[in-house]
DSSP file (Angstrom, degrees, kcal/mol; ACC not computed):
  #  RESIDUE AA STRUCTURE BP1 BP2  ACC     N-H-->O    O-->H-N    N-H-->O    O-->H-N    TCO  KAPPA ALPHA  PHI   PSI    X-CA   Y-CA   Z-CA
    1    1 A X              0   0    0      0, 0.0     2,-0.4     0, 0.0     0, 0.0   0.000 360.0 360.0 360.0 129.5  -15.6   10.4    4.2
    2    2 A X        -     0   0    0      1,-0.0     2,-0.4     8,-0.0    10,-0.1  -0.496 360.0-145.3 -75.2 119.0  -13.8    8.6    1.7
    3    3 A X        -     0   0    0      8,-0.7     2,-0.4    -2,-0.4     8,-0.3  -0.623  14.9-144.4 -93.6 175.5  -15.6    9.2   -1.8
    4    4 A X        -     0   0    0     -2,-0.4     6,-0.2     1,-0.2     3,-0.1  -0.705  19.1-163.2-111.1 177.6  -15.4    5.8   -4.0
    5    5 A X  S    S-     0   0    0      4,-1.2     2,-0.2     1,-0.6    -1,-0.2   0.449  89.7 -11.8-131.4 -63.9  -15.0    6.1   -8.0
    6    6 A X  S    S-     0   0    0      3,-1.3    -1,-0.6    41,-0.1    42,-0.1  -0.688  88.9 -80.9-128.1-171.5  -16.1    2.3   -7.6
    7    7 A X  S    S+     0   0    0     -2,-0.2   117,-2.1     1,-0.2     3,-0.1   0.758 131.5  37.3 -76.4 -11.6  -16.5   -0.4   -5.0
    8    8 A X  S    S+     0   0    0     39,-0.4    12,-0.7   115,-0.2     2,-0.6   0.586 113.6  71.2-105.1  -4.0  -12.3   -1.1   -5.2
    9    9 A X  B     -A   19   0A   0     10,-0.2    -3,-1.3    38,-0.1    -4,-1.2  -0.843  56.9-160.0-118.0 101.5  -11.3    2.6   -5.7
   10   10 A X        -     0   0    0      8,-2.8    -6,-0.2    -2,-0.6     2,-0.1  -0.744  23.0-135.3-116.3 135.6  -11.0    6.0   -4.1
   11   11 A X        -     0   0    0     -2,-0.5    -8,-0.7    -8,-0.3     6,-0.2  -0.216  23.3-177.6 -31.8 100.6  -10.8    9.3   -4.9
   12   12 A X        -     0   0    0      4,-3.4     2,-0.3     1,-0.3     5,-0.2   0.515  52.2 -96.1 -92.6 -19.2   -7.8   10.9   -2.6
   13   13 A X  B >  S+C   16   0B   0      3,-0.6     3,-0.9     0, 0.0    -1,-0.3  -0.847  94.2  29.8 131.9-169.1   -8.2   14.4   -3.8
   14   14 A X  T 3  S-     0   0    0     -2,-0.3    19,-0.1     1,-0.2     3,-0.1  -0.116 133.5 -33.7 -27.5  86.7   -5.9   15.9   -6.5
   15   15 A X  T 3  S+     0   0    0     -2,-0.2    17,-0.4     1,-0.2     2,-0.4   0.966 112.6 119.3  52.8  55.9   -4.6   13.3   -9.3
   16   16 A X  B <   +C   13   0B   0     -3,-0.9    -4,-3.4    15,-0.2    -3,-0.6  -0.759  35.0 168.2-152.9 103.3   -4.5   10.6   -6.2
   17   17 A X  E     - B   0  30A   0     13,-1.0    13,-1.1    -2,-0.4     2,-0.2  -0.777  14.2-162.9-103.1-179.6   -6.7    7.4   -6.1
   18   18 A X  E     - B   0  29A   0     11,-0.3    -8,-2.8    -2,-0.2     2,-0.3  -0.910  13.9-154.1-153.3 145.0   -6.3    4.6   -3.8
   19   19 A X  E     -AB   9  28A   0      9,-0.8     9,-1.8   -10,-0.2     2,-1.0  -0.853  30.9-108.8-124.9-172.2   -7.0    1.0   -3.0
   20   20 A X  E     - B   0  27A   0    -12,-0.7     2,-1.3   102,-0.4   102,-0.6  -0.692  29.8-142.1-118.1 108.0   -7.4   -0.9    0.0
   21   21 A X  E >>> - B   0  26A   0      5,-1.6     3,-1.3    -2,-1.0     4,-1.2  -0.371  11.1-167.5 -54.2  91.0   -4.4   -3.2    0.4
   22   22 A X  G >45S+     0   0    0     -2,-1.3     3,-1.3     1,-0.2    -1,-0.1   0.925  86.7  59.7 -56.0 -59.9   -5.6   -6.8    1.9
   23   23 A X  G 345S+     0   0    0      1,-0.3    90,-0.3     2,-0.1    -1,-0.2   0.648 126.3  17.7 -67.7 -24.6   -2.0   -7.9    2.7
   24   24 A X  G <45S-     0   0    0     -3,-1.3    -1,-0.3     2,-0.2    -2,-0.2   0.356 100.9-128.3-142.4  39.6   -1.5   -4.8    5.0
   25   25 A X  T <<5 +     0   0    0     -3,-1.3     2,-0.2    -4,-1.2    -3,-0.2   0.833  70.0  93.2  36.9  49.0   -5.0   -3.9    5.5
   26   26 A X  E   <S-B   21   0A   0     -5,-0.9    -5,-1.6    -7,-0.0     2,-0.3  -0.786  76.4 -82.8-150.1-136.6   -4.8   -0.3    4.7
   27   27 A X  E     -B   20   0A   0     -7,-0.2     2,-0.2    -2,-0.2    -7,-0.2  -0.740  31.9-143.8-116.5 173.0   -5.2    2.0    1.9
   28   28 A X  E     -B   19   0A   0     -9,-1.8    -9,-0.8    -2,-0.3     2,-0.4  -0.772  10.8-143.6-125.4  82.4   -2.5    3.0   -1.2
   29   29 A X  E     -B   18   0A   0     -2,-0.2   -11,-0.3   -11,-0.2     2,-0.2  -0.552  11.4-163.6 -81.4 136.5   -2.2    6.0   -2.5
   30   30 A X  E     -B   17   0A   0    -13,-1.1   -13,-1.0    -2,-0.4     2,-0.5  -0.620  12.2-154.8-105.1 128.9   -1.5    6.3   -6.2
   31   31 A X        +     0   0    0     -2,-0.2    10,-1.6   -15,-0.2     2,-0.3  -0.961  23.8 172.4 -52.2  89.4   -0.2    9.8   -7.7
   32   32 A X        -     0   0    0     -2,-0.5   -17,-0.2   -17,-0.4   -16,-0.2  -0.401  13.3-178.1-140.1  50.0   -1.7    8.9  -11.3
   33   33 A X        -     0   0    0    -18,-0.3     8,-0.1    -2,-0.3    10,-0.0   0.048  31.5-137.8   8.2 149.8   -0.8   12.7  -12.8
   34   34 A X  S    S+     0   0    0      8,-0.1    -1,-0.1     6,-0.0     9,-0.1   0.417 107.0  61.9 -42.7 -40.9   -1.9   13.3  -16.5
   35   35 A X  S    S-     0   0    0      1,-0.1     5,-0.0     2,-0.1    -3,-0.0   0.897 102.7-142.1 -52.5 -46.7    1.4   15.1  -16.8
   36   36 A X        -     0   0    0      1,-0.3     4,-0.3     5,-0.1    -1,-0.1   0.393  27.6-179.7  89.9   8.5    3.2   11.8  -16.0
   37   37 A X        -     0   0    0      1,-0.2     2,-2.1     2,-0.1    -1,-0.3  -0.354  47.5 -96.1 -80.2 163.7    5.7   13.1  -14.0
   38   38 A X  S    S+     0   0    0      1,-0.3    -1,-0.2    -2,-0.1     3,-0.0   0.043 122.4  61.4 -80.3   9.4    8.3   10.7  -12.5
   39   39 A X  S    S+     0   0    0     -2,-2.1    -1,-0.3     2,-0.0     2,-0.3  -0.383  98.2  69.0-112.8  50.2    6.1   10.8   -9.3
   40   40 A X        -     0   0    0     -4,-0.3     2,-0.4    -8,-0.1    -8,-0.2  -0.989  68.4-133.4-152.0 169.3    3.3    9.4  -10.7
   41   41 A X        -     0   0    0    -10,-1.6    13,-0.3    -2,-0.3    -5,-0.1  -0.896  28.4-101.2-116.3 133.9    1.9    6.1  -12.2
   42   42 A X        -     0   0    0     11,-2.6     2,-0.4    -2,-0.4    11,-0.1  -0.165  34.9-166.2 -59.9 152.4    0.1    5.3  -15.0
   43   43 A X        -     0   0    0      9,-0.2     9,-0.2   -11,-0.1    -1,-0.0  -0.971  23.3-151.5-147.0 124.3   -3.3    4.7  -15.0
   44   44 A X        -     0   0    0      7,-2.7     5,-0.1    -2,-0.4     8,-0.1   0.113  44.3-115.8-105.6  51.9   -5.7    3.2  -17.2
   45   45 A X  S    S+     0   0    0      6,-0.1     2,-0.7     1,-0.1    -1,-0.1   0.617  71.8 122.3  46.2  17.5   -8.8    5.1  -16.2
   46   46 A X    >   -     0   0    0      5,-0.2     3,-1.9     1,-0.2    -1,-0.1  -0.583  36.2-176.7-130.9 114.6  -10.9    2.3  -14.8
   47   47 A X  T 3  S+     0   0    0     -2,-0.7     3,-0.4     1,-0.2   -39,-0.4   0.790  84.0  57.1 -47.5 -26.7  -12.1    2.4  -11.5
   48   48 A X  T 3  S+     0   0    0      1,-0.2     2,-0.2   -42,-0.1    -1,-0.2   0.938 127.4  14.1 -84.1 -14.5  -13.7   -1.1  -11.7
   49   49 A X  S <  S-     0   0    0     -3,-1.9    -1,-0.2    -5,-0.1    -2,-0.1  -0.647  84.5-160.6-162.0 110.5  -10.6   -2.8  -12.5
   50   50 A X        -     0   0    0     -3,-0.4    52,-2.0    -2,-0.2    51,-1.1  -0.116   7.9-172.1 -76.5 127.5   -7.9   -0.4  -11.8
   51   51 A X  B     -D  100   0C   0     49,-0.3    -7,-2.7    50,-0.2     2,-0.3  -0.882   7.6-174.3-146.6 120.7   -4.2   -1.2  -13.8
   52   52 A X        -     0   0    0     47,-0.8     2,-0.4    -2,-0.4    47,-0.4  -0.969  18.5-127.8-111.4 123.7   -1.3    1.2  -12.6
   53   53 A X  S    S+     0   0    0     -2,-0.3   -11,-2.6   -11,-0.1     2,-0.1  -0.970  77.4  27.0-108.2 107.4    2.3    0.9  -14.4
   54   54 A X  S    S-     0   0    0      1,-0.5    45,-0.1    -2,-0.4    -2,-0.0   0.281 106.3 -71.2-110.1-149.5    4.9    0.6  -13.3
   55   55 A X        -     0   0    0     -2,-0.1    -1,-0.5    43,-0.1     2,-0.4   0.099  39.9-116.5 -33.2 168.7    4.8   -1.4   -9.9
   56   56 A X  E     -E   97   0C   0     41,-4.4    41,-2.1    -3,-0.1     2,-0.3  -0.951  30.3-177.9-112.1 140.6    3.7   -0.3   -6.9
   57   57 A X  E     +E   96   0C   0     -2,-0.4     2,-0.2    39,-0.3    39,-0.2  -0.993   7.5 169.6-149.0 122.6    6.2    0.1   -3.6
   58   58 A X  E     +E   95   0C   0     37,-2.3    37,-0.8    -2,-0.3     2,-0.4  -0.674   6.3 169.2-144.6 116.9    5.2    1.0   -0.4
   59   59 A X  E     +E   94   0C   0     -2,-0.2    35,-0.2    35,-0.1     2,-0.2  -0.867   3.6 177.2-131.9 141.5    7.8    0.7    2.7
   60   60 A X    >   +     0   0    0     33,-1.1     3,-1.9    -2,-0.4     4,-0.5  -0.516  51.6  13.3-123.0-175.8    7.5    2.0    6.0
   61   61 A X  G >  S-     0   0    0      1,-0.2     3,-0.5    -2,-0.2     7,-0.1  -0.125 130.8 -12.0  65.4-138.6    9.9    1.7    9.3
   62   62 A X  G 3  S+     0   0    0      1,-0.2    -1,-0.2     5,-0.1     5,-0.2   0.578 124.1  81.9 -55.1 -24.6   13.5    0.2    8.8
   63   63 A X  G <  S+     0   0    0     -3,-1.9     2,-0.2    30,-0.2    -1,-0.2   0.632  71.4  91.6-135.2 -45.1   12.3   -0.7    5.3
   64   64 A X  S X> S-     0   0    0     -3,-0.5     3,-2.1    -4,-0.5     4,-1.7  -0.406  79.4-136.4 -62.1 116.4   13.0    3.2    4.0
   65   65 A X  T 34 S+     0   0    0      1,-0.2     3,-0.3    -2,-0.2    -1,-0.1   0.891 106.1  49.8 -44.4 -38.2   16.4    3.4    2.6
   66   66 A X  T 34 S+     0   0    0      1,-0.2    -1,-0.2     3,-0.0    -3,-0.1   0.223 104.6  61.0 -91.4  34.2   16.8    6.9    4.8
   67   67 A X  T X4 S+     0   0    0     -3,-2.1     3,-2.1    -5,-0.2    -1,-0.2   0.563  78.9 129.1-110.7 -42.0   15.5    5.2    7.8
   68   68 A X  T 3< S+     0   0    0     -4,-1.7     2,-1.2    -3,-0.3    -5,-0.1   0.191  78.2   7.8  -8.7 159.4   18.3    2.5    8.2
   69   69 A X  T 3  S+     0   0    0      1,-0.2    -1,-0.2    -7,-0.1     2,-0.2   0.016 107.0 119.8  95.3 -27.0   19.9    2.0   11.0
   70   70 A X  S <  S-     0   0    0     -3,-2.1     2,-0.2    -2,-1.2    -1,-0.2  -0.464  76.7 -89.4-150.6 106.8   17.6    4.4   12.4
   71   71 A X        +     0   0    0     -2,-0.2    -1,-0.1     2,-0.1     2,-0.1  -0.292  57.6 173.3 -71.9 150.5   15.1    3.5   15.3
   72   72 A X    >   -     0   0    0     -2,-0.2     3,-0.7    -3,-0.0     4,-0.4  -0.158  50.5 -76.1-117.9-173.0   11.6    2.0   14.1
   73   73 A X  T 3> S+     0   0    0      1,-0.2     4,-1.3     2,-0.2    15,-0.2   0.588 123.2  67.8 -71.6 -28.7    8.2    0.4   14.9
   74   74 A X  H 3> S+     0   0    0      2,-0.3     4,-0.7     3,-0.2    -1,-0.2   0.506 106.1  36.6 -95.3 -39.1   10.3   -2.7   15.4
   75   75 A X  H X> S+     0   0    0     -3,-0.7     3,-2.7     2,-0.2     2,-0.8   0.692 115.5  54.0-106.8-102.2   12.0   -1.2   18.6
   76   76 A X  H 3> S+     0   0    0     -4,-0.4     4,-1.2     1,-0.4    -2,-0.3   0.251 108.7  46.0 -44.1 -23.4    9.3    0.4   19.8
   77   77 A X  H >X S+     0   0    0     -4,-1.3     4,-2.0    -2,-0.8     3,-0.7   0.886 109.4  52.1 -60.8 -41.1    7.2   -2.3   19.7
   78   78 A X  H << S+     0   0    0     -3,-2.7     5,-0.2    -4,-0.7    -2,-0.2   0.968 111.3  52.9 -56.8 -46.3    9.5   -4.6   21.3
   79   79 A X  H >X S+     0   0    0     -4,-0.6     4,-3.4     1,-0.2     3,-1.1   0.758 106.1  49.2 -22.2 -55.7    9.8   -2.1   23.8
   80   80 A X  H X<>S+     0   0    0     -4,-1.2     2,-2.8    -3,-0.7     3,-1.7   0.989 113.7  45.1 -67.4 -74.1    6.3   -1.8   24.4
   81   81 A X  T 3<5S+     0   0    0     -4,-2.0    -1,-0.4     1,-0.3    -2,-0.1  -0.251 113.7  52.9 -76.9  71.9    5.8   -5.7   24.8
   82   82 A X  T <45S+     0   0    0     -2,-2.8    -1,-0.3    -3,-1.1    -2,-0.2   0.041 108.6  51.9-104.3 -53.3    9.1   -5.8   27.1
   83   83 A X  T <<5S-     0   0    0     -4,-3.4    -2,-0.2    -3,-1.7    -3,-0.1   0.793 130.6-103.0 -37.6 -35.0    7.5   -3.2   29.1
   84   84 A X  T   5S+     0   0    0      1,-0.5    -3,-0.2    -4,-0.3    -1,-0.1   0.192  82.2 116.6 115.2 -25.0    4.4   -5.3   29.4
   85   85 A X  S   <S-     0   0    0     -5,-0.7    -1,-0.5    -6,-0.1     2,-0.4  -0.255  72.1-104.6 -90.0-171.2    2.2   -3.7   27.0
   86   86 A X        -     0   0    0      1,-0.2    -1,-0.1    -6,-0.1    -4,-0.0  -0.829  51.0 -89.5-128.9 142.8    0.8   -4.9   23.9
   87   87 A X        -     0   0    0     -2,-0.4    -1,-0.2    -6,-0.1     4,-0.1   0.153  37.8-119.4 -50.7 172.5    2.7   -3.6   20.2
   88   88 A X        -     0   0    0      2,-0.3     3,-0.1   -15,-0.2    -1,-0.1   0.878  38.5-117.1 -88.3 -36.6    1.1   -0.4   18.9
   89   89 A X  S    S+     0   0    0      1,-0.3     2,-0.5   -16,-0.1    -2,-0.1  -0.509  84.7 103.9 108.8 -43.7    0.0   -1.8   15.6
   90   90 A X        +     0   0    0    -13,-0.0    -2,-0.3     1,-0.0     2,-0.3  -0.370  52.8 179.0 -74.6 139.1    1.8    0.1   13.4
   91   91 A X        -     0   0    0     -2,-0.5     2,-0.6    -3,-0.1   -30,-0.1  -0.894  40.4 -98.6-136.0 153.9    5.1   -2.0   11.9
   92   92 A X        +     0   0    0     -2,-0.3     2,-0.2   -32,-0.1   -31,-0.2  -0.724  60.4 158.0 -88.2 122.2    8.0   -1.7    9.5
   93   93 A X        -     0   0    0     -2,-0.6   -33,-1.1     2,-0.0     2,-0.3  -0.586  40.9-145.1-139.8-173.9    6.6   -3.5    6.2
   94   94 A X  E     -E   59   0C   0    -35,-0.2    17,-4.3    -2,-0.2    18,-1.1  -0.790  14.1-171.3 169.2 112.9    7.4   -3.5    2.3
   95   95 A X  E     +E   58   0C   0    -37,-0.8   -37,-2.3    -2,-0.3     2,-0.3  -0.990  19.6 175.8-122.9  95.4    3.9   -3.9    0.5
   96   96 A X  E     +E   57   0C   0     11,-0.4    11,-1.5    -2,-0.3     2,-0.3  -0.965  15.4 151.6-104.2 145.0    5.4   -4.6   -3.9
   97   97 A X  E     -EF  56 106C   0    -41,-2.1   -41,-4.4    -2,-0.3     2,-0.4  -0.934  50.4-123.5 176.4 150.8    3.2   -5.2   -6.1
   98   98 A X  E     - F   0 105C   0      7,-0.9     7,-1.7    -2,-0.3     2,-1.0  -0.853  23.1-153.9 -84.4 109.7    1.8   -5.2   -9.3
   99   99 A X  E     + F   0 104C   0    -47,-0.4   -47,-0.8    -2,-0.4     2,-0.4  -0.712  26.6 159.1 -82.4  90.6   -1.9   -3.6  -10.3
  100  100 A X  E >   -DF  51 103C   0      3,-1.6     3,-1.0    -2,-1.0   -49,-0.3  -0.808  59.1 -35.4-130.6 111.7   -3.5   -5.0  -13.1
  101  101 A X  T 3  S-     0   0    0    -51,-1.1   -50,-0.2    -2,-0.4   -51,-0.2   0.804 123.8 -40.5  51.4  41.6   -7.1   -5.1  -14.3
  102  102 A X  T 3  S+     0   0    0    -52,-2.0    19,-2.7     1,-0.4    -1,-0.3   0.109 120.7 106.0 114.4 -26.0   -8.6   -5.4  -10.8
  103  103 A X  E <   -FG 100 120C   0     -3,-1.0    -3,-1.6    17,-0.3     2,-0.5  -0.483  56.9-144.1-107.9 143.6   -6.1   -7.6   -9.6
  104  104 A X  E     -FG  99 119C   0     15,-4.3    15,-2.3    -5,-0.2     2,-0.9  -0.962   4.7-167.7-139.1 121.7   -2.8   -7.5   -7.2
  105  105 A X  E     -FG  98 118C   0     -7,-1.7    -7,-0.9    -2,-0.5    13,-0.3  -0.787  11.5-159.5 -78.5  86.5    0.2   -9.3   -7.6
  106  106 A X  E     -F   97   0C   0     11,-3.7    10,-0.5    -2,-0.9    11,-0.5  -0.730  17.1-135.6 -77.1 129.3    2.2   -9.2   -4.6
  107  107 A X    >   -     0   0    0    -11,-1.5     3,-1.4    -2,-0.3   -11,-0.4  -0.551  22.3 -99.9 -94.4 162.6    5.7   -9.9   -5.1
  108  108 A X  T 3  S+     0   0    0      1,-0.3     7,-0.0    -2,-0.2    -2,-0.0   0.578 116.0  59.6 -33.8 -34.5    8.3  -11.9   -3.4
  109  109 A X  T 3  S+     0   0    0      2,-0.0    -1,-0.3   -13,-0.0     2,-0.1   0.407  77.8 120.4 -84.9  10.1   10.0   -8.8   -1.4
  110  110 A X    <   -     0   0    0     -3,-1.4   -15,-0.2     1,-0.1   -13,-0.0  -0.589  58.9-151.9 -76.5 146.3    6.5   -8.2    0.4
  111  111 A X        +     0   0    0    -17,-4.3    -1,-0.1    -2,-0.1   -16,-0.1   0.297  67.6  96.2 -98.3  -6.7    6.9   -8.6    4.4
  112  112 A X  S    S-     0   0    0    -18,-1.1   -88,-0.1     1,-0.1   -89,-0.1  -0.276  95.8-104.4 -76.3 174.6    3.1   -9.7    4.6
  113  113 A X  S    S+     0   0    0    -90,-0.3    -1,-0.1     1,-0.2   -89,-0.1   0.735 120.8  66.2 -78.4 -21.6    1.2  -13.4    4.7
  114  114 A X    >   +     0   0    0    -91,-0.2     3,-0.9     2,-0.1    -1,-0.2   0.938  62.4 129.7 -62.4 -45.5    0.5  -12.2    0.9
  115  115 A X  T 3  S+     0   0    0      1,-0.2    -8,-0.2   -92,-0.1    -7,-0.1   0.222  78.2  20.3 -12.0 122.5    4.0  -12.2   -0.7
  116  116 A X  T 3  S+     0   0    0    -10,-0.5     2,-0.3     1,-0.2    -1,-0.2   0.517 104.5 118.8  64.8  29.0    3.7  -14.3   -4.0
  117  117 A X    <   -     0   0    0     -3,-0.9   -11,-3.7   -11,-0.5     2,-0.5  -0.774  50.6-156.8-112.3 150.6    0.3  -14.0   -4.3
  118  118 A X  E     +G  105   0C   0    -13,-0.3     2,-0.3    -2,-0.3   -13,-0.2  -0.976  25.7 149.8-127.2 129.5   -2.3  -12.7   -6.5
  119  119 A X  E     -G  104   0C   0    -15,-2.3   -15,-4.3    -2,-0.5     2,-0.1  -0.970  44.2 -85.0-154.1 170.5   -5.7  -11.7   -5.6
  120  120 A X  E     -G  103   0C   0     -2,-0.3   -17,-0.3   -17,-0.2     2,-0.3  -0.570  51.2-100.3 -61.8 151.4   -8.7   -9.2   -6.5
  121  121 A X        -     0   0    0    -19,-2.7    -1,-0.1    -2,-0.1     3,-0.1  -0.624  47.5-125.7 -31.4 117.2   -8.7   -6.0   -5.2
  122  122 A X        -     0   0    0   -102,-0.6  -102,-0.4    -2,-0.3     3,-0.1  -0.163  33.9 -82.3 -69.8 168.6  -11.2   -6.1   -2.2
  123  123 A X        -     0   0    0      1,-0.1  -115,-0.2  -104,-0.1    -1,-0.1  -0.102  51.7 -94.7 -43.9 153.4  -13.9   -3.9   -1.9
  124  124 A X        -     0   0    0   -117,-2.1     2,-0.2    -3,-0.1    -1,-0.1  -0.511  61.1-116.1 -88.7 152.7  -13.0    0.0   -0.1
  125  125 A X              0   0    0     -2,-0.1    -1,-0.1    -3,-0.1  -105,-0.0  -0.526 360.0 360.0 -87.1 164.9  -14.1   -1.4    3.9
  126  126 A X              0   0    0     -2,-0.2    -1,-0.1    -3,-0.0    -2,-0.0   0.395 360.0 360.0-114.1 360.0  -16.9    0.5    5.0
């Protein structure tokens, strides 16, 4: 059970929130340290409208520089539907974005239907 710190935020365990990405409809967890070190994010301590500095990057698949080249959800999926089956769900994506006062900026390099967009942070799903 997820606990929330608000209705857009949750508590991941040790120095980790998250919110729940609408552009690839899962969650993001944030390292947000006190120490600050250079794998963590700034945070300005409010769960109802959450601002982490600096961006946020999150890339899965092909998308990982040590992935390259490197088979991916992209071939297996193709695979699958060549085979006849239907994709697994999971896909090689690049989710960037900006976090500020409740709000997410997705930037231009996002591989979702969000890319150049700004919206609230939704609500944690239930």
């Amino acid at each position: 059970m997820t606990r929330l710190l608000s209705p857009i935020l949750a508590d991941y365990g040790t120095d980790m929130v998250a919110f729940w990405c609408p552009g690839c409809n899962s969650s993001h967890p944030i390292r947000v340290a006190p120490h600050q070190s250079a794998a963590s994010w700034g945070y300005n301590g409010n769960p109802a409208a959450p601002t982490f500095t600096p961006s946020v990057l999150f890339r899965s698949g092909h998308h990982i520089p040590s992935q390259e080249g490197k088979r991916c959800w992209c071939d297996y999926n193709r695979e699958r539907v060549e085979a006849g089956k239907e994709p697994s769900g999971f896909t090689c994506d690049v989710c960037h974005s900006f976090v500020t006062d409740g709000k997410i900026q997705f930037l231009g390099d996002c591989t979702h239907a969000l890319a150049g967009q700004t919206v609230e942070l939704p609500e944690w799903p239930k």
